[in-house]
C-alpha positions, 0 to 999 in steps of 0.5 A: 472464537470468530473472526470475519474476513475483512474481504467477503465477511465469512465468519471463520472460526480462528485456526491457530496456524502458527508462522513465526510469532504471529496467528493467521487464519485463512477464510474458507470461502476467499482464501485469504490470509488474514491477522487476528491482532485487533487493531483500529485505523486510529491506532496506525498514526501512534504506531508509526510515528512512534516506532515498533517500540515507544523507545525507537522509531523505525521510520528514521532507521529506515529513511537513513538506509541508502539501500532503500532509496536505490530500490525505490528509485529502480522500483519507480522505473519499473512502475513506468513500464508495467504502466506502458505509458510515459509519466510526463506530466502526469498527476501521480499520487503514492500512498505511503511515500516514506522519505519520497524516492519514489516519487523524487524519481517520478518527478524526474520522469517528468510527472506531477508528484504527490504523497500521503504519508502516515508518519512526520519522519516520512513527511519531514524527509520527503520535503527535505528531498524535495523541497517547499514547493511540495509543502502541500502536495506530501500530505501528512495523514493516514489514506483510510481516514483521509478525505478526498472530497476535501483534497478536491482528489475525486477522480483527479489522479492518471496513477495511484502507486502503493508500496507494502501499503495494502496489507496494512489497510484495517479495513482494505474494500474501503481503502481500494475503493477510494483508491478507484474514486480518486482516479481518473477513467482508465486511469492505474494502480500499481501496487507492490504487495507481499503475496502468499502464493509466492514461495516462501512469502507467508514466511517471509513477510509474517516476521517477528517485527510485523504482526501489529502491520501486515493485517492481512496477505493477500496472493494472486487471487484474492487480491483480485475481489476488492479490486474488481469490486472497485471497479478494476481490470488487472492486465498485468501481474507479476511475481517477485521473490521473495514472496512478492509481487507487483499488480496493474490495475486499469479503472474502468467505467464500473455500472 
């Protein structure tokens, strides 16, 4: 049994490496790590609002838990300098903006905020936060699908930010690349990611609670091909424990 890679679409023969409860194959000619659980983009919209179980949705346990609202606001103080410029009056979108904190802390930075998020809980509590006027600034929609010819989004953004957001891509070249389309030139993505290269990362993102998300664990080199291929300069990477890291990119005049 086959699967291609979702990155350099080798046909690599399934290797049933076992970590915790779920399969991970690793390519032969890329590296990276990828799921076989079959999924579809459609599938994620169900999945989120509905939580790991149709009897729980995790999205709202998640938003009640204070402890991640400190993080992502020291996350987003972190992301304004790795960017090495100020956000102010900068045009900043973050993919997968959950209940908003990171970009409640962006906008006290001084920056134009704006969201796409997958689930209504994320949605719902991110205007909660932040109020009416961003009633069609937080988009409730899934980035895969999203249009951003509709959105008017083409090259529109200074910073896209992503948060545990690119391992959940089904399909990531794709997803990236309109990442690169939605900036302006020499505009930055920032993006927080779990990272295989970092030890003991596989083991400890591939959790019991994650094998129908985290379709694929990228590390310090493969991260580095869709990137590039968007049209992507990384200049600044950095390792974080446990088994994760943060990257910078720059969009670049890509020929």
């Amino acid at each position: 049994m086959n699967r291609y890679c979702p990155l350099c679409h080798v046909d690599n023969p399934i290797i049933k490496t076992k970590l915790e409860r779920e399969e991970y194959t690793k390519c032969r000619q890329c590296g990276l790590l990828y799921t076989h659980a079959p999924i579809a983009i459609e599938n994620f919209d169900t999945y989120y609002d509905m939580g790991r179980d149709k009897d729980h949705n995790y999205q709202e346990d998640y938003i009640k838990d204070k402890e991640h609202k400190t993080r992502n606001e020291a996350l987003a103080k972190q992301m304004q300098l790795l960017s090495d410029e100020p956000w102010v009056l900068k045009d900043i979108l973050e993919i997968g903006s959950s209940a908003g904190w990171l970009l409640g802390a962006a906008k006290e930075m001084g920056a134009r905020i704006y969201g796409v998020e997958i689930s209504f809980a994320g949605v719902e509590a991110s205007l909660a936060l932040l109020g009416e006027y961003y009633n069609d600034k937080i988009i409730k929609g899934n980035w895969e699908t999203l249009d951003i010819n509709d959105m008017h989004w083409q090259s529109f953004f200074d910073i896209i930010i992503t948060s545990h957001v690119i391992e959940h891509f089904v399909y990531p070249v794709d997803a990236i690349r309109k990442i690169a389309m939605s900036l302006r030139l020499g505009g930055c993505w920032i993006t927080q990611h779990p990272d295989a290269s970092v030890y003991p990362g596989v083991l400890f993102h591939v959790r019991d609670n994650v094998p129908k998300e985290h379709l694929q664990i990228f590390d310090a080199d493969t991260i580095l091909i869709p990137s590039q291929a968007a049209g992507f300069r990384r200049i600044t990477y950095i390792q974080e424990e446990p088994g994760q890291s943060v990257s910078v990119f720059r969009k670049i005049k890509h020929t």
